[in-house]
N, C-alpha and C positions, 0 to 999 in steps of 0.2 A: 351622619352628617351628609347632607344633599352635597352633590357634582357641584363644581365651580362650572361657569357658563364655558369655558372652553373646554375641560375636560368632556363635559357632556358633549361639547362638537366632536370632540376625537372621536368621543364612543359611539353617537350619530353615525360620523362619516365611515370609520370602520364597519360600524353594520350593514349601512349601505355597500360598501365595496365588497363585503362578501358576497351578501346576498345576488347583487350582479356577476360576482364572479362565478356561483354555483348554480345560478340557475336564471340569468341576464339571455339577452338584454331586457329592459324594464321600462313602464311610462314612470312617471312621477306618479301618479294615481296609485301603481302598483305596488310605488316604493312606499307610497304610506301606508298603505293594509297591510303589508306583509313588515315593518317596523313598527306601527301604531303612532307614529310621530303627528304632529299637527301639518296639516298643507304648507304652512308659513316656512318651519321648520324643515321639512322637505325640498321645499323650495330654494331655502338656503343653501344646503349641503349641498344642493344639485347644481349651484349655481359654483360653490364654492368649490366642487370637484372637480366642474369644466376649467374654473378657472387654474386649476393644477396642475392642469393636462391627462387628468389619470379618465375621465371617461368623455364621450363626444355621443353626439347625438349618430347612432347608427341607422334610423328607419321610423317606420310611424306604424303604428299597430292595427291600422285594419283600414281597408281603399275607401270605407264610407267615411273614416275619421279625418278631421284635421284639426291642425292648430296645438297648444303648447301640451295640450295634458295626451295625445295623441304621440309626441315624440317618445322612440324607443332609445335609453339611453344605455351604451356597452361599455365595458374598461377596453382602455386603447390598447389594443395588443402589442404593435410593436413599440410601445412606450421601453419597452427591458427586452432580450433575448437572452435565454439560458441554455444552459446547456447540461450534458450529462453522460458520465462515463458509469462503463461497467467492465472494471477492471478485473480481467481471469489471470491465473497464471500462464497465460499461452496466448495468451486475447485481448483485446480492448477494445469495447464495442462505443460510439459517440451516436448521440441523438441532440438536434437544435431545435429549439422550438421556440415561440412564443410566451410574452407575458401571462394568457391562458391557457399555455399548455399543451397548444396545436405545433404536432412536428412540422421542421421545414427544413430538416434535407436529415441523413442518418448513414456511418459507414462505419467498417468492420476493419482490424487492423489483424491477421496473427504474428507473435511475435515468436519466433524459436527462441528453445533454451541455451543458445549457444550465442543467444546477440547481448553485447556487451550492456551493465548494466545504464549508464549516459547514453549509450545511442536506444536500448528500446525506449528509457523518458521520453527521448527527444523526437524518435516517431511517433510518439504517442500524442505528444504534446503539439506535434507539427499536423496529425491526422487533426486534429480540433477543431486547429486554427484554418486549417484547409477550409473543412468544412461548414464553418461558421461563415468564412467568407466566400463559398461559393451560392451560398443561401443567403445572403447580403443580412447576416446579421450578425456582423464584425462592428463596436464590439457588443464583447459580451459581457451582461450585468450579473448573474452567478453563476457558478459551474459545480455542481453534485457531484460527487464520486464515489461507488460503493466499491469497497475491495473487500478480499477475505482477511482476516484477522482484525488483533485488538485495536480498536479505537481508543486512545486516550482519555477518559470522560472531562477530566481538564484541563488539557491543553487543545483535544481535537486533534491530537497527531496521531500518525499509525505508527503503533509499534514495531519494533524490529524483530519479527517471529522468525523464529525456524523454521527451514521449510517452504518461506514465501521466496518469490523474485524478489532480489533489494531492488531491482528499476519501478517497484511499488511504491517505495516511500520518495525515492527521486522524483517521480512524475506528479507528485504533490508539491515540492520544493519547484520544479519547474515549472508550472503553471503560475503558483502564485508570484513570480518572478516575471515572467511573461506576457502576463494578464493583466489587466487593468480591471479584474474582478476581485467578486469573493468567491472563494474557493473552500468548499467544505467537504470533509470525508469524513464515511460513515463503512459502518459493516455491512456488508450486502447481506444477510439474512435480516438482519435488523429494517433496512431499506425496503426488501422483499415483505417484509411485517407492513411497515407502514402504507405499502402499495396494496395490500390484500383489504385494509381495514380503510382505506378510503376511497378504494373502485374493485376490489374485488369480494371474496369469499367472507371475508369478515366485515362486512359495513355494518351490522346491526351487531355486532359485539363491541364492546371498550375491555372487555379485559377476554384474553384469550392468548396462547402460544404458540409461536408457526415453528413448523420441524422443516429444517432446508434438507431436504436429501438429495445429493448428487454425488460429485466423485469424492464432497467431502460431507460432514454431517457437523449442522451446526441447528441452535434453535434464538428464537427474538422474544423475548417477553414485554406485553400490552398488558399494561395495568392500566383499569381506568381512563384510559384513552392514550395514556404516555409509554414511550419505550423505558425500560428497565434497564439501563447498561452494568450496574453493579458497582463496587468501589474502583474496577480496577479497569472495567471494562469488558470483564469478562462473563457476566451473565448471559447462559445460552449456552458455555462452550460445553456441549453437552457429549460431541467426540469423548471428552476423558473421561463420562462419567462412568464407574466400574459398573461390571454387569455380569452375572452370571449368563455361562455357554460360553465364554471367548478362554483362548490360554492363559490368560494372565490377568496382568493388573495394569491400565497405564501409568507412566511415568510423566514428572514436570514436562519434558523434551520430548513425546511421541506418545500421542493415545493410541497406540496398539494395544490389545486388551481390554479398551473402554465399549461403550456402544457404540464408535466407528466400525470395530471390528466386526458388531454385528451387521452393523445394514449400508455400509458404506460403499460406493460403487464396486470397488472389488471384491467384496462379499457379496453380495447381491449375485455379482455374477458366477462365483462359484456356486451358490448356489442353486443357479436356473441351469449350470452346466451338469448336476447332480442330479434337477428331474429331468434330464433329456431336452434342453434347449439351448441350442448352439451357437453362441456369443462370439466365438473363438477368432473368425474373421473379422468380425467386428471389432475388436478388442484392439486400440492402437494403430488403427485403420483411417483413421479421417475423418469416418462417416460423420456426418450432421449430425446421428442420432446418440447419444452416448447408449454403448451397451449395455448398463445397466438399465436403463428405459427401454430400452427395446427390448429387453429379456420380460419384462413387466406387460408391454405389449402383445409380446406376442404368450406369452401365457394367458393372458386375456381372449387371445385370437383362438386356444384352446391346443397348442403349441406345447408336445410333451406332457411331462405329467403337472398341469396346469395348477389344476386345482391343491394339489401338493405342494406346489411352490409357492403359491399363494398365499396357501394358512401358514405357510412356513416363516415367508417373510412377513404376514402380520401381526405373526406369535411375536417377531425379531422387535416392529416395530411398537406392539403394546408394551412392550419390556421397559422402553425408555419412556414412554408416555406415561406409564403408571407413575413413573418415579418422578415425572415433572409434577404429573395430577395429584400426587402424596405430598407434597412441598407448599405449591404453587395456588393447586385448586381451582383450573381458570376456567372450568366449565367448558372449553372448545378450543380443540387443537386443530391447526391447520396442516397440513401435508400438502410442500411449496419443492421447490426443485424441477428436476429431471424427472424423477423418480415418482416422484409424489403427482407430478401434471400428468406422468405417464398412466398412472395407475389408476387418478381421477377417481369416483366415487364409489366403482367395486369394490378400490382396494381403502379406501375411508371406512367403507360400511365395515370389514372384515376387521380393520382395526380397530373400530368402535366395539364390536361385537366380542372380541375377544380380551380388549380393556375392558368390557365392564366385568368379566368373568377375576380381573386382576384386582379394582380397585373398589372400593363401596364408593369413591365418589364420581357422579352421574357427570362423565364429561364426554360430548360431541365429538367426533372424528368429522371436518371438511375436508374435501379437495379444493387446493389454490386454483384459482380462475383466470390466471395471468400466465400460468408457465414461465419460461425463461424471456420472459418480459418484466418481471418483477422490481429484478433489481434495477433497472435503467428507469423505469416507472418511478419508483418511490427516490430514486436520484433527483430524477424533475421534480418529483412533487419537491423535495430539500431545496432544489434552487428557487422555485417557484415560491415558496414561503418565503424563503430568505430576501430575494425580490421584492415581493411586496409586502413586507413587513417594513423593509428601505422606503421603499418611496411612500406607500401609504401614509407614513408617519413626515419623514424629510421633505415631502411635496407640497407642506404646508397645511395639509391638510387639519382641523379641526384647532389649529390652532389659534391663539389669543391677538386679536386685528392689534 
């Protein structure tokens, strides 16, 4: 059954607003080749989007040209400001940006473990608003937030894990309390997924698996284009999964034993301290760099017994990769984190290299291309969707006069 005539506007004007969004600004002329629409029809949506507020005329497409089919038309950026947290256990890092996703101011908070759990919320939540309003883009229309742990797949809440800061699930209640937004949180490997697969390492894949390695070990599964969370949330938590080499077996309450054990930052660094490279200062130290990335580094630099530690930890990290690629089958895994940005495509190839020797089935080792950009990234892209999914639709757009 054909579109009713306003449906067809929606789905006009929506294709128009992406298309602007990904690859804008645009004449009218442009917007018809690249939709197939008729002039007339173009002409309306263009007429119908200015009148919404969501795009204005930005410029004219070349100094010989003038006149209407000459105008270059953008989505008004400061129409919305969003914003975006990447919640650590020790950290909160904020990034503001725009409707299209250009930053406009970004600061860093650390929190000790010794600050109560209401006052870390409330610096966290007070860094936000700081900086939202020092970059005059108070208020704000959504707010992303990736943390470690379970996401609720139905309610959207974070769970209460072991292990985490509780000023984790507070500073979600605070916001939404405080904010005249919407407020969404998500897992940060999951986040870190969705940021590799729309500007990073994964763009030309829809089904593929990112491994987060850093001081913890989790993974995000892309099927098809969509995240996986699982019935409970927990799809990825790949810490528990058991694994031959470790002492034991993990438990409901503590994946020790699991493949944490094997390639988790503290592993990791044992083991670079066993081919002769010296973590030791580093370790609890401050440094920017986490030691396990630097032990990855500098074995790359040729640092000790290098090449030893290397296939050691690729052996670690095929171990879990086979058993996602035995399950899952996703053709391309990515290697995201610390550890994984550190390691970048020497340590991909090695992993690929020695997964195929694991699994019959043919799957890709990438390095993530974002590093510890990741999760604050795929945070924006969250609000930035959420954005303009609101007003794209609420603006009037394609709907019935």
């Amino acid at each position: 059954m054909p579109a009713s005539p306003s449906t067809a506007r929606v789905i006009n004007d929506r294709l128009a607003l992406r298309l602007l969004q990904e690859g804008g600004p645009l004449t009218a002329t442009q917007l018809k080749t690249l939709t197939g629409l008729s002039r007339p029809t173009v002409a309306d949506l263009v007429e119908r989007l200015q009148g919404a507020g969501l795009i204005q005329v930005v410029g004219e497409s070349g100094a010989e040209r003038r006149g209407p089919n000459a105008r270059l038309y953008g989505i008004v950026a400061d129409r919305a400001h969003l914003a975006a947290l990447d919640v650590r256990t020790d950290s909160v890092a904020v990034v503001v940006a725009d409707l299209l996703g250009v930053t406009l101011a970004e600061a860093t908070l650390p929190i000790g473990s010794d600050t109560g759990t209401e006052t870390a919320a409330e610096q966290a939540a007070a860094l936000l608003e700081d900086t939202a309003r020092e970059a005059g883009a108070a208020p704000l229309h959504s707010v992303g937030i990736g943390a470690p742990g379970l996401i609720d797949p139905v309610t959207g809440e974070l769970h209460d894990t072991t292990g985490l800061p509780a000023w984790h699930r507070r500073l979600v209640r605070v916001l939404q309390q405080r904010l005249p937004a919407t407020v969404l949180v998500e897992n940060e490997t999951n986040l870190a997924a969705v940021a590799e697969h729309r500007l990073g390492a994964a763009q030309d894949r829809d089904t593929f698996v990112l491994l987060w390695l850093g001081h913890g070990i989790g993974a995000a599964v892309m099927l098809d284009g969509k995240l996986r969370r699982g019935a409970s949330g927990g799809a990825g938590e790949i810490g528990f999964l058991p694994v031959p080499g470790t002492a034991g077996v993990p438990s409901a309450v503590n994946c020790d034993g699991g493949f944490h054990s094997l390639v988790g930052a503290a592993s990791v660094c044992e083991l670079a301290l066993a081919h002769g490279i010296d973590v030791r200062t580093r370790i609890g130290a401050g440094e920017q760099e986490p030691a396990a990335a630097f032990a990855v580094r500098a074995a790359l630099a040729g640092e000790g017994e290098s090449e030893a530690f290397l296939s050691a930890l690729a052996e670690r990290l095929a171990v879990g990769a086979a058993a996602v690629a035995s399950v899952i089958d996703p053709g391309c895994v990515v290697l995201a984190g610390e550890v994984g940005h550190a390691g970048g495509e020497a340590l991909a190839s090695r992993v690929e290299e020695r997964l195929a020797m694991m699994s019959p089935l043919r799957t890709e080792v990438r390095a993530g291309l974002l590093g510890g950009s990741a999760v604050l990234r795929g945070a924006l892209l969250a609000a930035r969707d959420a954005a303009q999914d609101e007003l794209f639709t609420a603006g009037g757009v394609g709907s019935a006069p």
